[in-house]
DRENTITOR-385492 format. One record per residue: x, y, z of N, C-alpha, C, CB in turn; residue in one letter. Coordinates in steps of 0.001 Angstrom, whole numbers, padded with zeros to 6 digits, always signed. Atoms other than C-alpha are relative to their C-alpha. Glycine has a CB too. Layout:
BEGIN
XYZXYZXYZXYZa;...
This chain:
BEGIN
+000492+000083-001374+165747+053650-150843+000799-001033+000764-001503-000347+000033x;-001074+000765-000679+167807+051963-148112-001031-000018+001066+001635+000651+000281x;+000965+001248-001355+165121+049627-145891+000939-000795+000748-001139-001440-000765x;-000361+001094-000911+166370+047632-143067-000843-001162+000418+000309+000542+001073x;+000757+000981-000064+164769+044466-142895+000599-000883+001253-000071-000654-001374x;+000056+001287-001431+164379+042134-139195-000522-000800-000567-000841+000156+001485x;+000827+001553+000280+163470+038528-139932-000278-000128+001631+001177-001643-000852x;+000044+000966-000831+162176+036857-137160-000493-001794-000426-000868+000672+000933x;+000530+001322+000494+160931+033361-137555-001046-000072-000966-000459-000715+001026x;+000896-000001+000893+159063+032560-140735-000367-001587-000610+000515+000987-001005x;+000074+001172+000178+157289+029327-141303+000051-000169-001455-001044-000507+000643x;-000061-000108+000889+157812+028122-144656-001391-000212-000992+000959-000581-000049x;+000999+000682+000646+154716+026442-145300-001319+000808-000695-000435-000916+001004x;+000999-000689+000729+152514+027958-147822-001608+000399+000591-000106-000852-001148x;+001640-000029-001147+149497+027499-145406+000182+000853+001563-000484-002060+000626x;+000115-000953-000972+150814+029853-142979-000392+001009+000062+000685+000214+000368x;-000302-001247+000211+150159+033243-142208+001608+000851+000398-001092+000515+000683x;-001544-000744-000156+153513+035646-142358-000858+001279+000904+001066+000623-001924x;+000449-001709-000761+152801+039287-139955+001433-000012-000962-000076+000594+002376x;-000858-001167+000216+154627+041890-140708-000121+001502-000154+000467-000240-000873x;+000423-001319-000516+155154+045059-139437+000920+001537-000810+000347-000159+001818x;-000443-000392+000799+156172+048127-141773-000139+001828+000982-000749-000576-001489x;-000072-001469-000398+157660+051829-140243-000063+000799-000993+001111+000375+000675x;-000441-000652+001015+157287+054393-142499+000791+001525+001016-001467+000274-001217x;-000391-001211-000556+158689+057992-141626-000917+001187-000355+001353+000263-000409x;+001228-001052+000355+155635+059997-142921-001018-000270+001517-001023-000552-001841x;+000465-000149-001208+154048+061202-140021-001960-000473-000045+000467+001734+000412x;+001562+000560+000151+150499+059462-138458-000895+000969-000413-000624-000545+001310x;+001330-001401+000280+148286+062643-138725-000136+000072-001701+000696+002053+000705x;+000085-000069+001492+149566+062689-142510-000747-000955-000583+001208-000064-000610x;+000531+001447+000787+148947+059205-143345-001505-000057+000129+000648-001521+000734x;+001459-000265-000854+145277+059726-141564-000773+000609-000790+000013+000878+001310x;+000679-000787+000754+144246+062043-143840-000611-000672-001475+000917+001125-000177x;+000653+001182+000620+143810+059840-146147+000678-001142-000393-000597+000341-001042x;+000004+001237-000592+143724+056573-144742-000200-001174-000758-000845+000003+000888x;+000552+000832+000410+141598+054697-146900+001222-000352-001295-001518+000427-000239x;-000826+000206+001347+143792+055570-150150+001251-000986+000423+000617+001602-000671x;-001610+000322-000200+147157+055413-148361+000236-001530+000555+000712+001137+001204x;-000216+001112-000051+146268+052035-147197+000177-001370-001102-000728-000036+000683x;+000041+000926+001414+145152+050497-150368+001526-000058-000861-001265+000782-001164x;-000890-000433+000804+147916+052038-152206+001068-001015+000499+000279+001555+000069x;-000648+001008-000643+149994+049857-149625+000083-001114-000525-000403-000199+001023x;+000275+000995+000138+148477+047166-150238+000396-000809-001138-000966+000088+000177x;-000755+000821+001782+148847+047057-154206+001178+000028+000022-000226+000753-001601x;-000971+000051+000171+151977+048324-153782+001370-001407+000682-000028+001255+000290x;-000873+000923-000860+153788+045394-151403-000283-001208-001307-000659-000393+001961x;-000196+001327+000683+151786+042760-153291+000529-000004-001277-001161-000688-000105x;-000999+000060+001298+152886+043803-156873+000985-000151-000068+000146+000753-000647x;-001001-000082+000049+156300+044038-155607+000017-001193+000326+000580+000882+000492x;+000232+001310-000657+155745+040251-154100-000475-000766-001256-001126+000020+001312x;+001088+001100+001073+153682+039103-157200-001037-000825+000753+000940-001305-000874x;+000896+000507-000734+150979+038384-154959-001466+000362-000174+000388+000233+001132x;+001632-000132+000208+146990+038289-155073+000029+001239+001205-001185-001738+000411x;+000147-001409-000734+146473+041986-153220-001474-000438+001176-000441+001565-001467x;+001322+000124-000663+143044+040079-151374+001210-001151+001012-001778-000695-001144x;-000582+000727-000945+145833+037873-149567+000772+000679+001051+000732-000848-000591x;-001020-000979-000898+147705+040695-147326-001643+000785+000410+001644+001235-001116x;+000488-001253-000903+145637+042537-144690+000324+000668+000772-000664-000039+000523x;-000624-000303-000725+146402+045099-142927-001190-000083+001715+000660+001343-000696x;+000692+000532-001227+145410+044649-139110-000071+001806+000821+001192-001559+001003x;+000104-001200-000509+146386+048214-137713+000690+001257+000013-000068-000203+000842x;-000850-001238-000068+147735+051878-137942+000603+000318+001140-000654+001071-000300x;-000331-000234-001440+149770+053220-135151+001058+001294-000286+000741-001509+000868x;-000795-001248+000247+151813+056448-134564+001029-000621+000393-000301+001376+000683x;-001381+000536-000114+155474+056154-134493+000954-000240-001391-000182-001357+000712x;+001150-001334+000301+155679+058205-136751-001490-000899-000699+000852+001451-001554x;+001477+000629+000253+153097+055900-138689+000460-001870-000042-000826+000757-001897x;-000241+001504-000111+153772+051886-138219-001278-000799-000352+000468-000390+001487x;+000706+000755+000677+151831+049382-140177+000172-001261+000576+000258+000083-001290x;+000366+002226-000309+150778+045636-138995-000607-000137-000748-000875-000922+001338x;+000636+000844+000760+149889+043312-141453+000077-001253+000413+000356+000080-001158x;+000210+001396-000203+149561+039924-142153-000186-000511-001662-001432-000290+001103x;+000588+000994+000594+149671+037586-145174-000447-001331-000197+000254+000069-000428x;+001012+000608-000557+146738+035699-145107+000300-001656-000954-001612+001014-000251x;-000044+001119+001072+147345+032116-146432+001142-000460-001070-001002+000299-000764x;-000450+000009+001504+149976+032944-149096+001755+000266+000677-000924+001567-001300x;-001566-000261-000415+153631+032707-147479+000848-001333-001068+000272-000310+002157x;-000737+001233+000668+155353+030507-150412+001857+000336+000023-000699-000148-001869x;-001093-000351+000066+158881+030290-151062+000819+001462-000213+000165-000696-000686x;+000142-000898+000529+158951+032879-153319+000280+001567+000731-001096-000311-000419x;+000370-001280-000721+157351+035767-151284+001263-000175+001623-002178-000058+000436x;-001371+000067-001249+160209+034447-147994+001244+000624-000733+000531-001865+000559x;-001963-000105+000349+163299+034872-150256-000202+001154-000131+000997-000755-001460x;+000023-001191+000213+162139+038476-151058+000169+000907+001013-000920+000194-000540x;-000057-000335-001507+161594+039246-147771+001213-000071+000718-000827-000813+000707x;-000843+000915-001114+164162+037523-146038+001594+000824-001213-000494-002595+000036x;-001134-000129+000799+166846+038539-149296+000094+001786-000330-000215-001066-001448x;+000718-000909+000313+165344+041605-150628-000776+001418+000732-000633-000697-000391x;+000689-000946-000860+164744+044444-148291-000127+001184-000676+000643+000232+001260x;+000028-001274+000700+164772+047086-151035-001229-000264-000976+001481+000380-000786x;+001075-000297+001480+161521+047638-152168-000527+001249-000483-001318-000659+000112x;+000253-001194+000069+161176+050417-154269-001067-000073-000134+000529+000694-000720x;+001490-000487+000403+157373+050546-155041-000386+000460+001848-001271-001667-000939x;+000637-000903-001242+157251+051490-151439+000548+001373+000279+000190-000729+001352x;-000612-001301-000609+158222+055114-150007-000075+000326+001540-000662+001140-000660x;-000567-000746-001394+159811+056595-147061-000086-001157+001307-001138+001551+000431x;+000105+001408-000753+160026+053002-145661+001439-000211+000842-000239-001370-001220x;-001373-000396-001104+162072+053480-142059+001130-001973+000213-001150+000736+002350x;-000128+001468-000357+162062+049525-141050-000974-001124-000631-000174-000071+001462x;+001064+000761+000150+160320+046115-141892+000823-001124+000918-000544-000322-001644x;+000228+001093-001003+159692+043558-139530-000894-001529-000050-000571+000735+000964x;+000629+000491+000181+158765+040382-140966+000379-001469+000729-000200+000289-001144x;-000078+001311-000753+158073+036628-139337-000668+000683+001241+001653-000763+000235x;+000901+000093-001403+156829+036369-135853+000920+001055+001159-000084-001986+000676x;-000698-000519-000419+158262+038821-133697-000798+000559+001635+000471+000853-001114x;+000865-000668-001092+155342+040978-131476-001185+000186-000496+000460+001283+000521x;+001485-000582+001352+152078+041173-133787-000948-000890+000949+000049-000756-002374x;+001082+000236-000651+150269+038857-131374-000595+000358+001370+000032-000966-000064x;-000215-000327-001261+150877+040651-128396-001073+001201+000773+001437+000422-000055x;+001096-000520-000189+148588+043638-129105+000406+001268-000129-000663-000351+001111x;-000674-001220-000156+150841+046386-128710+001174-000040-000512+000108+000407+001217x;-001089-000552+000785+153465+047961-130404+001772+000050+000661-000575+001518-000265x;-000891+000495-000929+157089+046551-129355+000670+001056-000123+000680-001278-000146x;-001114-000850+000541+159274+049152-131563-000272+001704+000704-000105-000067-001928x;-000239-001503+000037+160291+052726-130772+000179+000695-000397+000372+000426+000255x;-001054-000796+000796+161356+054668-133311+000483+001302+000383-000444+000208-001234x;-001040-001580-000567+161991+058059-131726+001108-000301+000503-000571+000998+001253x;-001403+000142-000563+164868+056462-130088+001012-000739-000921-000069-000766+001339x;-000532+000751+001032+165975+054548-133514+001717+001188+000102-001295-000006-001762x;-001166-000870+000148+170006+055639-133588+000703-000736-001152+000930+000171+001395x;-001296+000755+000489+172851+055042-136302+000938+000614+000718+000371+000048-001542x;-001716-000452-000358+176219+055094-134777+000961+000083-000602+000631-000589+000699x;-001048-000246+000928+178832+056520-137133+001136-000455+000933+000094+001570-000589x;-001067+000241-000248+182491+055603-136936+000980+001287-000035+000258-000997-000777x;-001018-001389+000085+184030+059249-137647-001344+001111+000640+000732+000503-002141x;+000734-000983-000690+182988+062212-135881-000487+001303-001046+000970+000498+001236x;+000583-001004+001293+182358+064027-139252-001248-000141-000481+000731-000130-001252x;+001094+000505+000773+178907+063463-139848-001045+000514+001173+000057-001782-000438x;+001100-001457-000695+175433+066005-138578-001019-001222+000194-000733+001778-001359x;+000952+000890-000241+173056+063029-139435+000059-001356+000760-000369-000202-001057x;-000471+001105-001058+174431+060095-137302+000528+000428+001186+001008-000859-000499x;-000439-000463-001481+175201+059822-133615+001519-000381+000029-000909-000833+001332x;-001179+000824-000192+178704+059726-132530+000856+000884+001231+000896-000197-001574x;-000624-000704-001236+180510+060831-129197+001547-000766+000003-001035-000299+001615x;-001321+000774-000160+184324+060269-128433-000567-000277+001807+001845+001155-000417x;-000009+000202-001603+185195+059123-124520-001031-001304-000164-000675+001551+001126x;+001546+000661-000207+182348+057787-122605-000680+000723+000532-000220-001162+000743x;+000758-000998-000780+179309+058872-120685-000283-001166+001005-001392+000881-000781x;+000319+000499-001637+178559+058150-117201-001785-000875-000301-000139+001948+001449x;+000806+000783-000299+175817+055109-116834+000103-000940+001215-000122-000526-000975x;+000071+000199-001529+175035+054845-113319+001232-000938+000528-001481-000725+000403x;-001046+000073-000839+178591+054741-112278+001405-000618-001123-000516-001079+001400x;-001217+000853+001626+180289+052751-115650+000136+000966-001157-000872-001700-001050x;+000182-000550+001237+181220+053948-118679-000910-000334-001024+000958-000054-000475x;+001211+000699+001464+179087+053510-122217+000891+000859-000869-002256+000512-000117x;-000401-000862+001046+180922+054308-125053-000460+000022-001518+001225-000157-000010x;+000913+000045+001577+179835+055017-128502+000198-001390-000866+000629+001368-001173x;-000158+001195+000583+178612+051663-130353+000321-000016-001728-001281-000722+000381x;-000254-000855+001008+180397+052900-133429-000165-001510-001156+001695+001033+000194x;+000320+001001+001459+178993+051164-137368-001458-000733+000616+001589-001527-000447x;+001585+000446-000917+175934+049635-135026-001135+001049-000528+000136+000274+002070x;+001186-000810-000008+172555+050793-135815-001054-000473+000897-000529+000101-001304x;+000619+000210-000765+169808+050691-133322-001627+000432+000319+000761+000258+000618x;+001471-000361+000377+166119+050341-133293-000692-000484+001979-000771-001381-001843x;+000818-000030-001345+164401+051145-129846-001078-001175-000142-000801+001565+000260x;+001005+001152-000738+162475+048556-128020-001161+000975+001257+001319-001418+001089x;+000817+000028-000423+159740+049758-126661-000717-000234+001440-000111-000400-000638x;+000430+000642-001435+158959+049437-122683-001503+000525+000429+001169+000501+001278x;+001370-000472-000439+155494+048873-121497-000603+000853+000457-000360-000403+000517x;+000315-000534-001370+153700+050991-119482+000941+001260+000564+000142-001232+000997x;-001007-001047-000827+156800+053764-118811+000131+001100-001302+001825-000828+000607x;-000243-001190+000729+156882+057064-120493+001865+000434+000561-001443+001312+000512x;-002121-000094-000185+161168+058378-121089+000098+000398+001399+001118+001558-001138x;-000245-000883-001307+160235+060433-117963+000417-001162+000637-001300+000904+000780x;-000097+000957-000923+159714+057203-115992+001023-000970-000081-001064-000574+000052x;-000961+000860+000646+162145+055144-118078+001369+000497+000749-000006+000177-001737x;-001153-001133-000591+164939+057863-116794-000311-000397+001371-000220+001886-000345x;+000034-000579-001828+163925+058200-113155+000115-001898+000377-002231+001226+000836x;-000929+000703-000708+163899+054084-112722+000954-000700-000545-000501-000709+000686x;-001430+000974+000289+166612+052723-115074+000922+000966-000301-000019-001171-001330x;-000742-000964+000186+168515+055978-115433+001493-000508+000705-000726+001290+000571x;-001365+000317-000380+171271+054645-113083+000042-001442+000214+000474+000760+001240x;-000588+001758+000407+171331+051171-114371+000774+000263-001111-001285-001339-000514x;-001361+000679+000667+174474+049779-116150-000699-000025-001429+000596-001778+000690x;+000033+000739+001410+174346+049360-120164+001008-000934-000029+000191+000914-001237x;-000085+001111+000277+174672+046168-121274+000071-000181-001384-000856-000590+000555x;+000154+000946+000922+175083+043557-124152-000631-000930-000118+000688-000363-000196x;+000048+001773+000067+173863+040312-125102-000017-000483-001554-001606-000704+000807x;+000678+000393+001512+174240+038775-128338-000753-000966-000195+000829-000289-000963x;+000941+001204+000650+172057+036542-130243+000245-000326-000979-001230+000122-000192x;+000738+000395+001822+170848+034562-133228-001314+000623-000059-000384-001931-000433x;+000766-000479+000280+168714+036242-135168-002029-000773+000526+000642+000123-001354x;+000868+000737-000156+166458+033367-134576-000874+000160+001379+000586-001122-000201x;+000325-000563-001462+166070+034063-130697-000515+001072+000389+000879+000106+000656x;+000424-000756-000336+164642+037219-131109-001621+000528+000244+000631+000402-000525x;+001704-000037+000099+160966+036722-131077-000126-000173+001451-000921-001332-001015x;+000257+000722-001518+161167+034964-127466+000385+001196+000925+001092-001536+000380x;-000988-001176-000521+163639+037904-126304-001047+001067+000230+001293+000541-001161x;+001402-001259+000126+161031+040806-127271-000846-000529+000830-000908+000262-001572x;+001719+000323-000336+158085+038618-125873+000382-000078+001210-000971-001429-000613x;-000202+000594-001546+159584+037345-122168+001259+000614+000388+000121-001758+000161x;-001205-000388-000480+162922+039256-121793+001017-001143-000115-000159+000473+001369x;-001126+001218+000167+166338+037146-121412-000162-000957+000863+001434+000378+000182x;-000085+001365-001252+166145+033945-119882+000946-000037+000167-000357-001438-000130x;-000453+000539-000784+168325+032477-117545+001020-000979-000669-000953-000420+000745x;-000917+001125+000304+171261+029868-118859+000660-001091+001320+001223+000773-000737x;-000691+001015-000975+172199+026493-116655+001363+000070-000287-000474-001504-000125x;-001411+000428+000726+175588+026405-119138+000655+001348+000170-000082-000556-001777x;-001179-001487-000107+178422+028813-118895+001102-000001+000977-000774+001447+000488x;-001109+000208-001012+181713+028944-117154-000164+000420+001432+001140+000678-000451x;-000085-000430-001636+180884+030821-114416-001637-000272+001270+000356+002014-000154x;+001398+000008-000460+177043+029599-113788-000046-000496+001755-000894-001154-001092x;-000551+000874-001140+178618+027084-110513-001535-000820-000023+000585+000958+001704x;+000970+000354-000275+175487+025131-110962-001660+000818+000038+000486-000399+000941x;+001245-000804-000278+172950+027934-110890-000004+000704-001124-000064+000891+001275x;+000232-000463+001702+171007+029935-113915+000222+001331+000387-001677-000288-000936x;-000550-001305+000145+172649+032720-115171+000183+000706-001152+001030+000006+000455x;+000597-001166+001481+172434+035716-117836+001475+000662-000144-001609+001628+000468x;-001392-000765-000010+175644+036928-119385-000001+001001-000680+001102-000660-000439x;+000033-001059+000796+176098+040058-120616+001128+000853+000273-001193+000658+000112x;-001471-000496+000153+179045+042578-121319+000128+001202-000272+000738-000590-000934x;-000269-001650+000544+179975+046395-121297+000659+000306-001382+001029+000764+001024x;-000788+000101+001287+181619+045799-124432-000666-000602-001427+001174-000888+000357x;+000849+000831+000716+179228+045057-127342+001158-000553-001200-001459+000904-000593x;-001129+000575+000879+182705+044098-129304+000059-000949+000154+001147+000318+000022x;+000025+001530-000337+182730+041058-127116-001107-000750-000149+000303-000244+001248x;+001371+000598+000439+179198+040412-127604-000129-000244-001507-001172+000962+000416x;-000168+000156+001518+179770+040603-131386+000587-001417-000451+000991+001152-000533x;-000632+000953+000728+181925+037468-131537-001116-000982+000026+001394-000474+000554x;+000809+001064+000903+180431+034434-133500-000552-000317+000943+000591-001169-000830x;+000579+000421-001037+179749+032466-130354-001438+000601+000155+000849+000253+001060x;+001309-000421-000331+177111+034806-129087-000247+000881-000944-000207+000531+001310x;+000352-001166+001130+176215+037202-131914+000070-001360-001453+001645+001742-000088x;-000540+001343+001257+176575+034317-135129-000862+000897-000815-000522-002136+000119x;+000106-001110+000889+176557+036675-137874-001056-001223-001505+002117+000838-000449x;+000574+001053+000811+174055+035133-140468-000283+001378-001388-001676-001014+000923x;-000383-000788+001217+173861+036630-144354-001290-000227-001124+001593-000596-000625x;+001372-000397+001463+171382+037793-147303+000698+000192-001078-001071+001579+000068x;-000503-000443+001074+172018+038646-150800-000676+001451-000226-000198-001023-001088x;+000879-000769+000030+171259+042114-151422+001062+001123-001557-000394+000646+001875x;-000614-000134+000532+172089+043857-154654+001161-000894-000728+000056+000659+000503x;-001262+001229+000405+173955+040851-156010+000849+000016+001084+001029+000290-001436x;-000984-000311-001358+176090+041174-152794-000600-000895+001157-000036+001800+000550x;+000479+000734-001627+176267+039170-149844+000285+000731+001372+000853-001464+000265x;+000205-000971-000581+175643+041353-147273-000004-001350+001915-001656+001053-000868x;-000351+000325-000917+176915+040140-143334-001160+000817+000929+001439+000183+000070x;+000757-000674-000697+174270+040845-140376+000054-000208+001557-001156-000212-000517x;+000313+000455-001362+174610+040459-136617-001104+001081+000906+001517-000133+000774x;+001263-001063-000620+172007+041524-133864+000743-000041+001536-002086-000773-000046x;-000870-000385-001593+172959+042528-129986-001524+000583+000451+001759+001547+000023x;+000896-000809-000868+170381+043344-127390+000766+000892+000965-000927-000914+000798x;-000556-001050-000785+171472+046457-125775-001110-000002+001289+000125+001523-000929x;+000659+000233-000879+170099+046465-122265-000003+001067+001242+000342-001185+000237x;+000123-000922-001160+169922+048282-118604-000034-000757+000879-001035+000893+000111x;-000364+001523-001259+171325+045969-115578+000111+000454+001297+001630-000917-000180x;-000315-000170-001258+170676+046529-112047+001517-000038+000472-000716-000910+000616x;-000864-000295+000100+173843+047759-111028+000879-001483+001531-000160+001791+000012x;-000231+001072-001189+173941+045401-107531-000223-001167-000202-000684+000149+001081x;+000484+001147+000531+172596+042402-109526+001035-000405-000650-001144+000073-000757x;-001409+000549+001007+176664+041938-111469+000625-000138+000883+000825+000856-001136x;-001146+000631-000091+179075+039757-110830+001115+000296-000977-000294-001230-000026x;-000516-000536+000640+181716+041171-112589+001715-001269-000049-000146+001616+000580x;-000932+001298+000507+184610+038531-114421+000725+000257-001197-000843-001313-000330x;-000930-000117+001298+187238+038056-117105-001019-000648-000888+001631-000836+000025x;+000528+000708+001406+186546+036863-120760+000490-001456+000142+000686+000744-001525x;+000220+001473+000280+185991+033009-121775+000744-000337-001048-001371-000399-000276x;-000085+000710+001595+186725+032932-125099+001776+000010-000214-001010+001230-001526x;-001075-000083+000491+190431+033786-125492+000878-001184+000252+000463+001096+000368x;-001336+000578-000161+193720+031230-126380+000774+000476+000620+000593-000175-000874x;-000867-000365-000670+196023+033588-125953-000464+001377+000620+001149-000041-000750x;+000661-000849-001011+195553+035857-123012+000443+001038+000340-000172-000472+001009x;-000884-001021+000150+197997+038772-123884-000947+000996-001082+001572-000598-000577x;+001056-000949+001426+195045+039750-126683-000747+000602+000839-001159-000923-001305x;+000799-001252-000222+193338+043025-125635-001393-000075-000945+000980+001373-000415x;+001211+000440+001017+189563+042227-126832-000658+001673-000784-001525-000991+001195x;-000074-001627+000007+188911+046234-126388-000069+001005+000614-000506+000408-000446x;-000451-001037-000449+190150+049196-126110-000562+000486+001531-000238+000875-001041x;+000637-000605-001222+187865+050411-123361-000017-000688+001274-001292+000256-000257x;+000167+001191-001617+187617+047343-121026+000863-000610-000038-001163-001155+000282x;-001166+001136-000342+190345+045315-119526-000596-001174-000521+000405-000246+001668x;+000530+001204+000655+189959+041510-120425-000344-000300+001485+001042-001113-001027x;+000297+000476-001024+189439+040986-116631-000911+000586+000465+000803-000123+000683x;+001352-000965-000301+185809+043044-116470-000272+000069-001322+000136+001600+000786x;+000779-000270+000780+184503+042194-119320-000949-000973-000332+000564+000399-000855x;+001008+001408+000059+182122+039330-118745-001159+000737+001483+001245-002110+000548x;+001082-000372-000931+179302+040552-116755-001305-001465+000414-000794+001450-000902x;+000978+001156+000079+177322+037586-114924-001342-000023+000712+000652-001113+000460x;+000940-000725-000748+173767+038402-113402-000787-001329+000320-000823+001298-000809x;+000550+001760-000229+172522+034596-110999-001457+000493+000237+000785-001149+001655x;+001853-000189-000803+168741+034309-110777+000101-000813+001349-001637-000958-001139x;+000296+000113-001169+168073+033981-107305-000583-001478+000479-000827+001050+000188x;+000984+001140+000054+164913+031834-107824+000459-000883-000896-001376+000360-000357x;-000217+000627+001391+165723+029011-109532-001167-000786-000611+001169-000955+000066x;+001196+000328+000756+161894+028291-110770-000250+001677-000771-001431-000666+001203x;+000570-000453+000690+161917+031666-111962+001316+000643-001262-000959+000859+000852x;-001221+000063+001018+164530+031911-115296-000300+001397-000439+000011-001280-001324x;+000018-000991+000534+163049+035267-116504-000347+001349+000917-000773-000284-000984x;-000630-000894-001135+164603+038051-114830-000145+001519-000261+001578-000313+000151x;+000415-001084+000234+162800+040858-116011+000135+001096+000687-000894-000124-000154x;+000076-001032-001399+162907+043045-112447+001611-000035-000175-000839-000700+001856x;-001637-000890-000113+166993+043539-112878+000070+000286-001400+001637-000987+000585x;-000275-000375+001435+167300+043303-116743-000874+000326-000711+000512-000809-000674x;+001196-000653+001577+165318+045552-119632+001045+000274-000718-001222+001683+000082x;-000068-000413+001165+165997+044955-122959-000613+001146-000568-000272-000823-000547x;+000602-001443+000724+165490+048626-124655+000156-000062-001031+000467+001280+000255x;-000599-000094+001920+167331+047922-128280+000749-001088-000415+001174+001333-000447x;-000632+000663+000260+168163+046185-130619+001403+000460-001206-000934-000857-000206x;-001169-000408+000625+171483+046556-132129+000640-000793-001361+000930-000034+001072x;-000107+000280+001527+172164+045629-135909+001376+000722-000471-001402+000645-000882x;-000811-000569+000805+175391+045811-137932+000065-000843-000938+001132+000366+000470x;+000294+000495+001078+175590+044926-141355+001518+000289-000547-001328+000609-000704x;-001503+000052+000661+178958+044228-143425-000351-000458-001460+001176-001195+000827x;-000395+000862+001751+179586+043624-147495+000764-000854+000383+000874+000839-001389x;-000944+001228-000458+182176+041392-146277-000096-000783+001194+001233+000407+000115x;+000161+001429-001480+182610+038448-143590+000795+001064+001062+001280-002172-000296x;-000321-001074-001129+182456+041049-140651+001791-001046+001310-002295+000244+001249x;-001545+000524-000712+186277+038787-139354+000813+001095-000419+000765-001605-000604x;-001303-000607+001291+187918+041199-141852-000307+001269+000874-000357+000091-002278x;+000208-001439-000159+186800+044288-139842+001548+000007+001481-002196+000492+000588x;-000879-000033-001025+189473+046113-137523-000281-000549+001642+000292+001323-000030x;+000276+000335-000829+187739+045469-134639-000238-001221+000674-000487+000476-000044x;+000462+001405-000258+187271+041947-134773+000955-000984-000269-001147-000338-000755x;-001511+001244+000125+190766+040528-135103+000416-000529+000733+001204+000255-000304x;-000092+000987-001037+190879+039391-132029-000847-001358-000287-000477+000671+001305x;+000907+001194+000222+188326+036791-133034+001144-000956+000090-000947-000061-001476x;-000591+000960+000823+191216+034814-134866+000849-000613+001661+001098+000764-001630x;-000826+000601-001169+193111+034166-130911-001119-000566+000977+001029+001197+000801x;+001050+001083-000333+189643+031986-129846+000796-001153+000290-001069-000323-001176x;-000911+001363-000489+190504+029100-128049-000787-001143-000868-000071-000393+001978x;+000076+001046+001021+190493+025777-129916-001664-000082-000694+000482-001510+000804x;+001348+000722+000051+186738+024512-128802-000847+001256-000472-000543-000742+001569x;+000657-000750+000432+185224+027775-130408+000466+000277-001764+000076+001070+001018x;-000487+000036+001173+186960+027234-134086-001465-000344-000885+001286-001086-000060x;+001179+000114+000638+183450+025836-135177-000886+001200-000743-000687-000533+000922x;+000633-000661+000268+181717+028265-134475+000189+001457-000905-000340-000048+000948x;-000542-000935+000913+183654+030998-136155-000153-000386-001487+001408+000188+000325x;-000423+000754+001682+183367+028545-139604-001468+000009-000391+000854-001968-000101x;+001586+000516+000074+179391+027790-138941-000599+000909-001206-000979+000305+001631x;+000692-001143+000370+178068+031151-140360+000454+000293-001341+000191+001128+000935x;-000382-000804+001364+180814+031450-143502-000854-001111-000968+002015+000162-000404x;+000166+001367+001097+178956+027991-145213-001832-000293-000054+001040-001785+000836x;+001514+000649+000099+175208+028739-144928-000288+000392-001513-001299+000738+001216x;
């Protein structure tokens, strides 16, 4: 079985509770039928695989999509049960297990953040029935979007808007980037992107950067690729919020990061349009929800230190004051 596991923040302290939220791909009506079993069965099954007391994990609620599980363990988050989690995303005593979502992420919120009907992998060759993959681009209200090829992508969820409505008002908004640390993604889901004072092009005022190019969003800087063991293997992970940007709300700018300025970051975008900068107006209000929706999040995973991939050799022509950060991520 091949699980994808999200961390978000997980306290260590044995006296916490951990959530965690579990997709399966067996449809709700199935699971429903019987409920009582298929929950229990859950239940023994996570904690045996955990070595855990089965009266310390509850589950909190069912939900369609196709069937999504919230839990919670109650009291019992030790070392132990984190490294499994956090290292360990292959558990076989479970079945047909799409995603897991453990640490603090959206479980107190009430409602269900994830999407899975819109969950995509993006293949790299156009040979393949079960992955998405387009050459070119496609028209997004007026820009290109081109295929986020080796990326996999787990829908986000927007309040309140069915696809109809989702289409009719962000249909001709811009796709976007933003990278992150994994760490930042609890706040992200809960309040959208805040606002930044820092950044080359802010002039004093708060501003949100983001990029038609999730290649450029990939480098260390903003994306800082952080790593698990999985299979005896050290397994490379970065995350990207894929987004939808009022199209009149960009300032449109070169790249930051490069030494030398003859390096082509990629293929699709010049280096002089590929920094997208969006100023909040208000400057008491930093979260700029009414131009930018986060819809996905974007996950790629490497056996190796994702520098080594073709796409990312530009990294190595970073100007001086970003050498850190390229080193930060190989020494945790």
């Amino acid at each position: 079985m091949n699980n994808s596991l999200i961390s978000g923040y997980i306290n260590p302290s044995s006296e916490n509770d951990l959530p965690i939220k579990i997709e399966f791909s067996t449809e709700f009506d199935e699971w429903n039928k019987n409920l009582s079993s298929n929950n229990q069965n859950l239940c023994d099954s996570l904690c045996k695989h955990l070595n855990i007391p089965s009266k310390h994990f509850k589950i909190l609620k069912i939900e369609r999509g196709s069937t999504i599980v919230t839990g919670i363990f109650q009291s019992f988050c030790d070392e132990s049960v984190i490294r499994q989690l956090k290292e360990n995303s292959n558990i076989d005593s479970l079945k047909d297990v799409r995603l897991i979502l453990s640490g603090e992420f959206d479980l107190d919120t009430g409602a269900a953040i994830m999407n899975p009907r819109w969950n995509r992998i993006y293949s790299i060759k156009s040979n393949t029935t079960s992955e998405t993959y387009w050459s070119g681009s496609l028209n997004r209200g007026g820009k290109p979007y081109f295929c986020p090829k080796g990326w996999k992508r787990y829908s986000i969820k927007i309040p309140d808007k069915t696809q109809e409505e989702f289409d009719r008002e962000y249909g001709q908004w811009h796709v976007a980037y933003h990278g992150t640390k994994s760490i930042n993604a609890k706040n992200i889901l809960l309040t959208g992107l805040l606002a930044s004072t820092s950044g080359v092009y802010n002039k004093e005022r708060a501003c949100v950067y983001l990029s038609p190019s999730i290649e450029y969003c990939a480098h260390p800087l903003y994306a800082e690729p952080w790593s698990k063991v999985e299979n005896d293997r050290k397994t490379y992970i970065q995350m990207i919020f894929q987004c939808r940007v009022k199209p009149s709300a960009i300032e449109i700018h070169g790249e930051t990061v490069l030494k030398s300025k003859s390096i082509r970051i990629d293929k699709n975008f010049r280096n002089e349009v590929i920094e997208w900068v969006i100023p909040v107006t208000d400057s008491q209000d930093k979260c700029i929800n009414n131009i930018i929706v986060c819809y996905g999040i974007m996950l790629r995973k490497c056996n190796f230190d994702p520098d080594q991939l073709p796409q990312s050799q530009w990294w190595k022509y970073s100007h001086d004051g970003l050498k850190q950060c390229l080193e930060n991520y190989k020494h945790e």
